[in-house]
LUMSEPA-515134 format. One record per atom (N, C-alpha, C): residue in three letters; x, y, z. Coordinates in steps of 0.2 Angstrom, whole numbers, padded with zeros to 4 digits, always signed. Example, Ala and Ser with C-alpha at 12.3 -4.5 7.8 and 13.67 -1.06 7.14 Angstrom:
BEGIN
ala+0066-0028+0039ala+0062-0022+0039ala+0066-0016+0039ser+0064-0011+0035ser+0068-0005+0036ser+0064+0000+0039
// end
This chain:
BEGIN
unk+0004-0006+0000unk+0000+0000+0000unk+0004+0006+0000unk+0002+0012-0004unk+0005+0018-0004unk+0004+0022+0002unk+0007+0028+0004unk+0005+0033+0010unk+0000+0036+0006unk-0005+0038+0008unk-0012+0040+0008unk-0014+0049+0012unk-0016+0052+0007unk-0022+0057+0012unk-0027+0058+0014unk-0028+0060+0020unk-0035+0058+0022unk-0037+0066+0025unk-0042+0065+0022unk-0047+0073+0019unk-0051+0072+0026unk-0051+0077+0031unk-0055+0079+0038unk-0062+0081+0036unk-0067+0078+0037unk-0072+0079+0035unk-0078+0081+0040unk-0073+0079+0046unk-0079+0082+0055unk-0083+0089+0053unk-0080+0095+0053unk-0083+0100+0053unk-0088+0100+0049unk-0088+0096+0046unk-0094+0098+0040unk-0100+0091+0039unk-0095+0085+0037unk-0101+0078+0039unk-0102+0077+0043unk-0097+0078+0048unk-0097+0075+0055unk-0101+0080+0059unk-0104+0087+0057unk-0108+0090+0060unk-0115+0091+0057unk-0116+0089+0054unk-0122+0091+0049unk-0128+0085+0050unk-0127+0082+0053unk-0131+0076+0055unk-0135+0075+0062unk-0129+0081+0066unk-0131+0081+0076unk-0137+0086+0076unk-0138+0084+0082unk-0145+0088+0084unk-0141+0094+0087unk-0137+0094+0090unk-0133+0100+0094unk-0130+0105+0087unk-0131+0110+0087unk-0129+0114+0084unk-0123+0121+0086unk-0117+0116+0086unk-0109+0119+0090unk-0111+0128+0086unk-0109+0131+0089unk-0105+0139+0089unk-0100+0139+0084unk-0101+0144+0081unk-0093+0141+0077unk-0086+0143+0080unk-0085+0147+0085unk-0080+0148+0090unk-0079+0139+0090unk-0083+0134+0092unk-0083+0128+0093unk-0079+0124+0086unk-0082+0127+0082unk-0083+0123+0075unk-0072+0123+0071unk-0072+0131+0074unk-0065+0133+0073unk-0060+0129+0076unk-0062+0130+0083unk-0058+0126+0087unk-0056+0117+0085unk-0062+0114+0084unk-0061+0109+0080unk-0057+0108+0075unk-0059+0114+0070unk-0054+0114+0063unk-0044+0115+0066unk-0043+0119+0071unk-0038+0122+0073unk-0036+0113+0076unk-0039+0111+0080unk-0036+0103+0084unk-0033+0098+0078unk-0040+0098+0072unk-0038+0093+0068unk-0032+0097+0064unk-0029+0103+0063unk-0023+0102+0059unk-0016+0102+0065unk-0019+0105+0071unk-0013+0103+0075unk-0010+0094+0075unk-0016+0090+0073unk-0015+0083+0074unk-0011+0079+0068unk-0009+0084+0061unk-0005+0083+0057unk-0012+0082+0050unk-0019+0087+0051unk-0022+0085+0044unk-0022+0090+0042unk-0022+0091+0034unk-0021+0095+0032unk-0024+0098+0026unk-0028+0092+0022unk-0035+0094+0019unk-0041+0094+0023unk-0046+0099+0024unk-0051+0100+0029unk-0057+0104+0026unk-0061+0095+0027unk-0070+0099+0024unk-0071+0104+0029unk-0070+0111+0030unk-0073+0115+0035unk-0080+0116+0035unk-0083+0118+0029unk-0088+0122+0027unk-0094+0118+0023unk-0098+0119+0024unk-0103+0120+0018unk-0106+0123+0017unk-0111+0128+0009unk-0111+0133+0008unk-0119+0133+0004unk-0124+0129+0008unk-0131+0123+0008unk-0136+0129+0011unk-0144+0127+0008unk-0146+0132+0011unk-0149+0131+0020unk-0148+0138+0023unk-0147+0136+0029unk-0155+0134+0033unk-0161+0134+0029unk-0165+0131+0033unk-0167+0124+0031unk-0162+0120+0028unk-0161+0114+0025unk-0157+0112+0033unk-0151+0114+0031unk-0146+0111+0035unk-0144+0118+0041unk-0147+0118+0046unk-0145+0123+0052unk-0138+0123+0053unk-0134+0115+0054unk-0130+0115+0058unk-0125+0119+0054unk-0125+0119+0046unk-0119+0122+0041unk-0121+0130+0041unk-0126+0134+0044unk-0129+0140+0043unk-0121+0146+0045unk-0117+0144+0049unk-0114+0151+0049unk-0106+0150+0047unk-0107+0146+0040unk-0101+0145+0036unk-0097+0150+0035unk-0099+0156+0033unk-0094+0164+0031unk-0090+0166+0041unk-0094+0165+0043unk-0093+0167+0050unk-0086+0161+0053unk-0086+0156+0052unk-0082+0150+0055unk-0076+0151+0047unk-0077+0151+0042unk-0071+0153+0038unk-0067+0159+0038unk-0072+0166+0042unk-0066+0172+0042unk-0063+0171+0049unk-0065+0166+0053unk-0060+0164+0060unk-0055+0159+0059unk-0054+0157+0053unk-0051+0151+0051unk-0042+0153+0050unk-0038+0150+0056unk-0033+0152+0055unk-0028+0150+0046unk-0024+0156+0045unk-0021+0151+0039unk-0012+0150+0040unk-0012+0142+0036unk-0008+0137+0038unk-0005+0137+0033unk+0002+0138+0030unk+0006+0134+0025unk+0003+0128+0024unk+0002+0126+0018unk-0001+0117+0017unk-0007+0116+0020unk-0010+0119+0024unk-0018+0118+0026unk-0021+0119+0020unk-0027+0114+0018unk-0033+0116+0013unk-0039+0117+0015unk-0043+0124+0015unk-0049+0122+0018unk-0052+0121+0012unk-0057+0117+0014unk-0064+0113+0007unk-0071+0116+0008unk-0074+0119+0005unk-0082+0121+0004unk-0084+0116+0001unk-0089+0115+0003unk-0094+0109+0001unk-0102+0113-0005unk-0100+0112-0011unk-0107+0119-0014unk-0110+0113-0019unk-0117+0115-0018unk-0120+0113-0024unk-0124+0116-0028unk-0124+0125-0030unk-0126+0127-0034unk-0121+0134-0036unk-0124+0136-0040unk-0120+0141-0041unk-0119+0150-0038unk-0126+0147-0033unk-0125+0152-0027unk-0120+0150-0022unk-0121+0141-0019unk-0115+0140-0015unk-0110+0141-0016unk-0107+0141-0023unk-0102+0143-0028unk-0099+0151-0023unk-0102+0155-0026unk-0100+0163-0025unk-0100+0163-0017unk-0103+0158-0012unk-0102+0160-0008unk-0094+0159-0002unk-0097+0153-0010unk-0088+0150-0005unk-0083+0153-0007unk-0081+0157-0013unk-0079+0159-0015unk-0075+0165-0013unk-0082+0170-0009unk-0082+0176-0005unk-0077+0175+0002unk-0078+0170+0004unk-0074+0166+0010unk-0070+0165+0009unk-0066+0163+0004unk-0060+0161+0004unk-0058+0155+0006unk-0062+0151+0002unk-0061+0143+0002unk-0054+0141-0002unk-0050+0138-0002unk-0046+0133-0004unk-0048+0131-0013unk-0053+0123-0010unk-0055+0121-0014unk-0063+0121-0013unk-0067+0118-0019unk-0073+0117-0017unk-0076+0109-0021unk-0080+0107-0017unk-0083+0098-0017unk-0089+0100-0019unk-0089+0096-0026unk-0097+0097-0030unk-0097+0092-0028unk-0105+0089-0027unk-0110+0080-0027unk-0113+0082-0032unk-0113+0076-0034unk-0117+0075-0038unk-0121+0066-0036unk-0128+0066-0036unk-0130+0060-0035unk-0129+0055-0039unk-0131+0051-0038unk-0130+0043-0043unk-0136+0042-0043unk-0141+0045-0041unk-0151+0042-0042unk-0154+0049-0042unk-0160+0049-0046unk-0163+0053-0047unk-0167+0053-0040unk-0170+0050-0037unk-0174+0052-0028unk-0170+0055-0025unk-0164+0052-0023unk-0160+0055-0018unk-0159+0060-0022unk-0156+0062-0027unk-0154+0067-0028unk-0159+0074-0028unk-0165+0073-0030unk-0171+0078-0030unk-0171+0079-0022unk-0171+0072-0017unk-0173+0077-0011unk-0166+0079-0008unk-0159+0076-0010unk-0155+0080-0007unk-0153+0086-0009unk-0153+0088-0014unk-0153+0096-0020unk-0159+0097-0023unk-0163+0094-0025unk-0169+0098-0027unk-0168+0097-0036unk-0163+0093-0039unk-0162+0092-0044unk-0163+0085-0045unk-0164+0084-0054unk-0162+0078-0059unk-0153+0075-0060unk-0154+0068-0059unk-0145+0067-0059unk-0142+0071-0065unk-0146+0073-0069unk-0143+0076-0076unk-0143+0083-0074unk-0150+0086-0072unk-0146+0094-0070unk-0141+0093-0064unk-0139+0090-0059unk-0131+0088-0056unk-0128+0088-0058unk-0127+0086-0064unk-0123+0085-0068unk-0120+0092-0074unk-0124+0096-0076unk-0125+0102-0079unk-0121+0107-0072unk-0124+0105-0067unk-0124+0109-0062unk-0116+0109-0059unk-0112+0103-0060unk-0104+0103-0058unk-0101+0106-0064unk-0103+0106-0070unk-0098+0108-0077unk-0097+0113-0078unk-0105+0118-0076unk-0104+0126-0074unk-0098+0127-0067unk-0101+0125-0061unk-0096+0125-0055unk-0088+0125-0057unk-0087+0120-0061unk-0079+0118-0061unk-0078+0123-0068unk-0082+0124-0070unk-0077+0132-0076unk-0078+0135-0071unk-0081+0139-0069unk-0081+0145-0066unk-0075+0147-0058unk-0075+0138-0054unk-0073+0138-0051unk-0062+0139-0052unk-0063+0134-0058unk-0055+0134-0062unk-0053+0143-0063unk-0061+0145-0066unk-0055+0154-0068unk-0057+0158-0062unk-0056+0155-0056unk-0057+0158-0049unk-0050+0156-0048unk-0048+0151-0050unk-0041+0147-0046unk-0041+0144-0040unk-0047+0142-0039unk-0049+0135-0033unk-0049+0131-0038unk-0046+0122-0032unk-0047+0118-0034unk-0054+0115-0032unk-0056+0110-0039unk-0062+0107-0039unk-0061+0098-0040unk-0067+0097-0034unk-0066+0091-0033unk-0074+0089-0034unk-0077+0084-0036unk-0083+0083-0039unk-0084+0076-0034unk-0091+0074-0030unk-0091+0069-0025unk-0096+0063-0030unk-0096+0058-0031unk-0102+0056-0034unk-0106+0053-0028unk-0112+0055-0025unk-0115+0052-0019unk-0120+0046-0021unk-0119+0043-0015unk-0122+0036-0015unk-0122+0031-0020unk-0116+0032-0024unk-0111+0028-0029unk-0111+0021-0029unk-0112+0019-0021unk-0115+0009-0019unk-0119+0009-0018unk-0125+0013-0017unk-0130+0011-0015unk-0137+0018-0014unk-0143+0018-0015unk-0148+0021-0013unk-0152+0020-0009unk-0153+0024-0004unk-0159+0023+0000unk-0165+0024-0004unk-0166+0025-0006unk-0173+0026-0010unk-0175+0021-0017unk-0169+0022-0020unk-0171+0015-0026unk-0167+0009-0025unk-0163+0006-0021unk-0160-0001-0020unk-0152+0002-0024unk-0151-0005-0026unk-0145-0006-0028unk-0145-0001-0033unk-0137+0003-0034unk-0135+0007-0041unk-0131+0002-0047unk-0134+0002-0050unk-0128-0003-0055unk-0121+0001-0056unk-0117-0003-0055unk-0110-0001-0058unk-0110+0004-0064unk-0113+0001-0068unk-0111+0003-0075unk-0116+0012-0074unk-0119+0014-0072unk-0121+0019-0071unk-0117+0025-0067unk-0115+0024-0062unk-0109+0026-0058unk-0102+0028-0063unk-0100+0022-0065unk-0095+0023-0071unk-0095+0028-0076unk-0101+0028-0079unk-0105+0033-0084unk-0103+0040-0082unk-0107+0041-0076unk-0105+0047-0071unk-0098+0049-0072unk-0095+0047-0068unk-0088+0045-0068unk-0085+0049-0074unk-0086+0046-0081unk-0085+0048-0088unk-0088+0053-0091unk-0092+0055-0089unk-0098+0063-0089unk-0093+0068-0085unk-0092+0068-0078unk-0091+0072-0074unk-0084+0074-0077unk-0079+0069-0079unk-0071+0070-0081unk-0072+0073-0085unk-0077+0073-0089unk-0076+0080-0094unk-0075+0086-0094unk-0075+0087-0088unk-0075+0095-0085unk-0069+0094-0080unk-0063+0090-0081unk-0058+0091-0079unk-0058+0093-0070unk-0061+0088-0067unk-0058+0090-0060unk-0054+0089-0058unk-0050+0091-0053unk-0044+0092-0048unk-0044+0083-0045unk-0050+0080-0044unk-0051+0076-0040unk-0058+0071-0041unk-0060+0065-0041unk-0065+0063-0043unk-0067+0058-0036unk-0073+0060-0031unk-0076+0056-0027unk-0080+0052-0029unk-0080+0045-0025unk-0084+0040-0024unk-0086+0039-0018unk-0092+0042-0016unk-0097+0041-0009unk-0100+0033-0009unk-0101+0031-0004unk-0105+0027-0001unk-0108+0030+0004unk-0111+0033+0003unk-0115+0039+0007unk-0120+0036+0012unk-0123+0030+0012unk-0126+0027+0017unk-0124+0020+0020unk-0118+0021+0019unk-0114+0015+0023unk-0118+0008+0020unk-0118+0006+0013unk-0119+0001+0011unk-0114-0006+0007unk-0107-0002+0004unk-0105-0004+0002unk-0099-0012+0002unk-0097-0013+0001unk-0092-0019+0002unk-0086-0020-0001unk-0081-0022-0001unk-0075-0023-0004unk-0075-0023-0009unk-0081-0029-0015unk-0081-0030-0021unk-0085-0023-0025unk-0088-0021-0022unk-0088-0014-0027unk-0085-0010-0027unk-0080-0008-0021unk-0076-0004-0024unk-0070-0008-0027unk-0068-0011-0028unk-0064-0014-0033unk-0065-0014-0041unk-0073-0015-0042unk-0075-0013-0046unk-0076-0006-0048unk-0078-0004-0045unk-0081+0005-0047unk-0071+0009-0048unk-0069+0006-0043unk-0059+0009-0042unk-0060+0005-0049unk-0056+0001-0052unk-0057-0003-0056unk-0058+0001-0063unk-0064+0002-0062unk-0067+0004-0071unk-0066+0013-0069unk-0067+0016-0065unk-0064+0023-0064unk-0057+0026-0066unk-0051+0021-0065unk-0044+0023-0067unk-0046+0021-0075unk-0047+0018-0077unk-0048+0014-0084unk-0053+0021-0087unk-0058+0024-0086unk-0061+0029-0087unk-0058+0038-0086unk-0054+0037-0081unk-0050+0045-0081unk-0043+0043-0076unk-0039+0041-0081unk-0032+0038-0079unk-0029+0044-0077unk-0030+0049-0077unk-0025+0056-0074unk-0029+0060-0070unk-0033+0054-0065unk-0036+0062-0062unk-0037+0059-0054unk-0035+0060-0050unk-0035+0057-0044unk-0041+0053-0041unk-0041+0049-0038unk-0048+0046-0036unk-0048+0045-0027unk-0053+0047-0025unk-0052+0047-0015unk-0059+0046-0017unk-0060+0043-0008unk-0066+0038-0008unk-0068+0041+0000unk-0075+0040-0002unk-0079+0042+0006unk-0084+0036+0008unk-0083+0033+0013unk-0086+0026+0016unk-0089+0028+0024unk-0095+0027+0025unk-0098+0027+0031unk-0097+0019+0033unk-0097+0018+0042unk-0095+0010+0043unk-0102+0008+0044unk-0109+0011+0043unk-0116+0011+0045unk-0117+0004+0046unk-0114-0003+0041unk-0114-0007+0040unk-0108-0013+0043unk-0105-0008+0045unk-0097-0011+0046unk-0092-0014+0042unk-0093-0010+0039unk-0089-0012+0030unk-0084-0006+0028unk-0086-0002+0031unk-0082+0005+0030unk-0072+0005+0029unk-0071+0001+0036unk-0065-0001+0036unk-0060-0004+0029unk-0064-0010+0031unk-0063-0015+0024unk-0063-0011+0018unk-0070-0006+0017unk-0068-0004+0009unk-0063+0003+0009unk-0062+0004+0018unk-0056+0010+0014unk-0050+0007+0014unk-0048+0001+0015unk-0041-0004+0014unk-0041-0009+0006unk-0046-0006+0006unk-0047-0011-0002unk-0047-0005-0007unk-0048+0001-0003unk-0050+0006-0010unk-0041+0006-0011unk-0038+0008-0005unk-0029+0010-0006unk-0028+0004-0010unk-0028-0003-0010unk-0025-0006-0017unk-0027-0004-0020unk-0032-0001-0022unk-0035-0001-0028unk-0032+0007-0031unk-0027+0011-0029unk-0026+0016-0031unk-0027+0022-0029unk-0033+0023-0024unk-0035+0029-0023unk-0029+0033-0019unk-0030+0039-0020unk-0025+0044-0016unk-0029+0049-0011unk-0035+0047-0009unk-0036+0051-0003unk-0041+0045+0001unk-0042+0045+0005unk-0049+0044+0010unk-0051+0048+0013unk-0058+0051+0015unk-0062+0056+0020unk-0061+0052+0025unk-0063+0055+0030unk-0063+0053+0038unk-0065+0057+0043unk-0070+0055+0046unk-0072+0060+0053unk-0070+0060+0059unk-0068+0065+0061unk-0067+0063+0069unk-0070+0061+0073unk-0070+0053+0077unk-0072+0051+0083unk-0079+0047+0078unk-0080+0047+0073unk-0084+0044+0069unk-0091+0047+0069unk-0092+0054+0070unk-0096+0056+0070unk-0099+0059+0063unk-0106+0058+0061unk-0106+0062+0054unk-0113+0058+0050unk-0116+0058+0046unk-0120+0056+0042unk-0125+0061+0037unk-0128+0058+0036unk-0134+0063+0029unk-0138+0063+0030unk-0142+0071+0033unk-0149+0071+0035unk-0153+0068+0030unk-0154+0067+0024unk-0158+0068+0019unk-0157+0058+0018unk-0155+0054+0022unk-0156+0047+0021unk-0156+0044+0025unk-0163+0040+0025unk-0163+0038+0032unk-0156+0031+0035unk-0157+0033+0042unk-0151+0029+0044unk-0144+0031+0042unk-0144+0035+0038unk-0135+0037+0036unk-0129+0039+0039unk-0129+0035+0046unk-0123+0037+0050unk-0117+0033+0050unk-0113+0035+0053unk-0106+0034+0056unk-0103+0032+0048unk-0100+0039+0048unk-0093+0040+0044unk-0087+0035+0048unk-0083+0033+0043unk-0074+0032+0048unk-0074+0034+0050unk-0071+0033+0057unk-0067+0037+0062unk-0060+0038+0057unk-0058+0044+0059unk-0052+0047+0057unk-0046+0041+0063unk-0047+0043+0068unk-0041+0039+0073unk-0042+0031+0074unk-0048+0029+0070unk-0048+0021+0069unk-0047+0019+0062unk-0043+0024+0058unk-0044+0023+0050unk-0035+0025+0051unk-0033+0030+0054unk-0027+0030+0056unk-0024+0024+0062unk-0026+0020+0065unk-0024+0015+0067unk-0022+0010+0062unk-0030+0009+0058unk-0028+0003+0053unk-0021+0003+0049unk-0021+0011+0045unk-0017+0012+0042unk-0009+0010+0045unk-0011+0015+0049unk-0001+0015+0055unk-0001+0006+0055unk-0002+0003+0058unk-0002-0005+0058unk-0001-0009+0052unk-0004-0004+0046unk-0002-0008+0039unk+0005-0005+0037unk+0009+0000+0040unk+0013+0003+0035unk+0013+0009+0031unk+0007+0012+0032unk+0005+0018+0027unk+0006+0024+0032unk+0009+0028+0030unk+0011+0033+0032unk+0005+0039+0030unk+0002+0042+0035unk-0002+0047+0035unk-0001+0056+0037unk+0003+0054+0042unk+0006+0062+0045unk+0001+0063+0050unk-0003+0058+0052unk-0008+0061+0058unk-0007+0057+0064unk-0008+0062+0070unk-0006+0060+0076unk-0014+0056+0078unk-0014+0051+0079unk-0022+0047+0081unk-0022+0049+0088unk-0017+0049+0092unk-0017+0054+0098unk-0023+0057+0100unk-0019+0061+0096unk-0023+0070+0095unk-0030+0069+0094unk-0029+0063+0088unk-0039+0065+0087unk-0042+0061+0092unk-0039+0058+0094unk-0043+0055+0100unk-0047+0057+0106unk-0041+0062+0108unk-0043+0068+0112unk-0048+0073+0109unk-0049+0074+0103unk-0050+0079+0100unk-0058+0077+0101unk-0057+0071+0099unk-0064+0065+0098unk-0069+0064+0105unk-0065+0064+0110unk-0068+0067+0117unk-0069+0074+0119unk-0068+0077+0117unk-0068+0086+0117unk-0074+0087+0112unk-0073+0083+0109unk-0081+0084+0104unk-0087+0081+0105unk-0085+0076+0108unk-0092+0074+0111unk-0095+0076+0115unk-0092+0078+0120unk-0092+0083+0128unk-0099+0089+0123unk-0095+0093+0118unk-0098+0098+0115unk-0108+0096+0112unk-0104+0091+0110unk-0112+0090+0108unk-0117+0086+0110unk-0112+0082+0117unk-0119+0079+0121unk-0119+0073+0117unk-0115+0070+0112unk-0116+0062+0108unk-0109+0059+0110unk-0112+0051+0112unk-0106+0047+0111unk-0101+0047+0104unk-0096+0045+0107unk-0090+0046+0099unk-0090+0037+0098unk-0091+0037+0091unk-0091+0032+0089unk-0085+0027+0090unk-0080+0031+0088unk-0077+0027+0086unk-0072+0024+0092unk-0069+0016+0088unk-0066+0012+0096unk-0061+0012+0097unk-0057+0017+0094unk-0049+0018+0099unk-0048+0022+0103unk-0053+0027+0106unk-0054+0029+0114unk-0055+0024+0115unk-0057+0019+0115unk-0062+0013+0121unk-0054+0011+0122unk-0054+0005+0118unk-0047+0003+0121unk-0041+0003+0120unk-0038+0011+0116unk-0031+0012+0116unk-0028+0009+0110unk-0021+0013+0108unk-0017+0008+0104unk-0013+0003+0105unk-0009-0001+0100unk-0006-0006+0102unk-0002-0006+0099unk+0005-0008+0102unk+0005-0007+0109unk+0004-0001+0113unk+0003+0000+0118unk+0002+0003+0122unk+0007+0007+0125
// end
């Protein structure tokens, strides 16, 4: 296995799903922990509308607190071309277009057809390239839908080869509901470098299933160069039922540190962090290496 980056994705999945709605004093602090702990691309933000998702409402406010870092990337998360300008005005890094993989989910996550999704990232990534952000495109629920069953591969793939046409920085594969398994992504990795051989590929798995781990050690053979990860394993997607527990950031860097793959993040750190967070929001931390420690000890 290669050394790997792993995209912080707390402040934004990992908050967008709780009942508790952190201050962004809070939300900063958090951002400020996870890069003292060695991460160094970070979903901070999303740029959605705020009587949809309350907890992402005071994005502009938590980005102009955001301290700047040699090598830190903060990421906005947009999906129209108002989120667009607004992440823009902020001073985001980069920005993360989704695009769905089903028409239901997609109408009730965005209010669109996968096709205008689709229209909708190829405006975003011109406009956003002659801004000079980089653009990363997510494809959600890529294994699976809550609302129509199984995604066929070859559909996703399709996507895949639609969205490269607009030349992203970065091309995600969601498991947005924590359904997926080793042989899909092998498959979907698989026929994605074969479909856009020069464009990086990172992968986002929820362990809903407890499959998360497995497919983020499957997706590294398979070539990808980033993994998302939440701290303490908190995180999920209002808009589908049951869609919780992203990785844990400090149990996907365990896995990792024990295979060999070098990350740059102190699991320490997030662990702590992962207890300081939870404290905040009044929810247990998922994930199991605060329970019982690393090994050795």
């Amino acid at each position: 296995m290669a050394d790997v980056e792993l995209i912080e994705v707390g402040p934004r999945d990992g908050l967008q799903n709780e009942a508790a709605i952190l201050p962004a004093a809070d939300k900063v602090r958090l951002i400020e922990r996870s890069i003292a702990a060695g991460l160094r691309r970070i979903e901070a933000v999303s740029f959605v509308n705020p009587r949809r998702v309350p907890q992402m409402a005071d994005a502009e406010a938590v980005m102009e607190r955001l301290p700047r870092v040699d090598g830190v990337s903060y990421i906005g998360l947009v999906l129209n071309r108002r989120g667009l300008d607004r992440a823009l005005a902020a001073g985001v890094d980069e920005v993360n277009v989704v695009v769905v993989s089903t028409d239901e989910f997609s109408r009730r996550n965005q209010g669109c057809s996968v096709e205008e999704g689709v229209r909708t990232w190829a405006r975003i990534a011109e406009d956003a390239r002659a801004a000079g952000v980089r653009r990363s495109v997510t494809l959600a629920a890529a294994f699976g839908c809550p609302f129509e069953g199984e995604v066929p591969a070859d559909r996703v793939l399709d996507l895949v080869r639609r969205v490269a046409e607009s030349e992203p920085d970065e091309i995600a594969l969601a498991d947005t509901i924590g359904v997926g398994v080793p042989a899909q992504v092998r498959t979907l990795l698989t026929g994605a470098a074969e479909i856009a051989p020069d464009v990086p590929l990172r992968c986002h798995f929820h362990n809903t299933r407890n499959t998360g781990y497995a497919n983020a050690l499957t997706a590294l053979d398979h070539g990808v160069s980033a993994l998302d990860a939440s701290t303490g394993g908190f995180g999920g997607c209002p808009f589908a039922p049951a869609a919780t527990g992203n990785i844990a950031t400090e149990d996907l860097v365990y896995a990792l540190d024990r295979s060999g793959v070098a990350t740059g993040v102190d699991m320490g750190a997030v662990t702590e962090t992962a207890a300081w967070l939870s404290e905040r929001l009044g929810s247990p931390v998922q994930a199991l290496l605060g329970r019982a420690g690393p090994f050795p000890s």
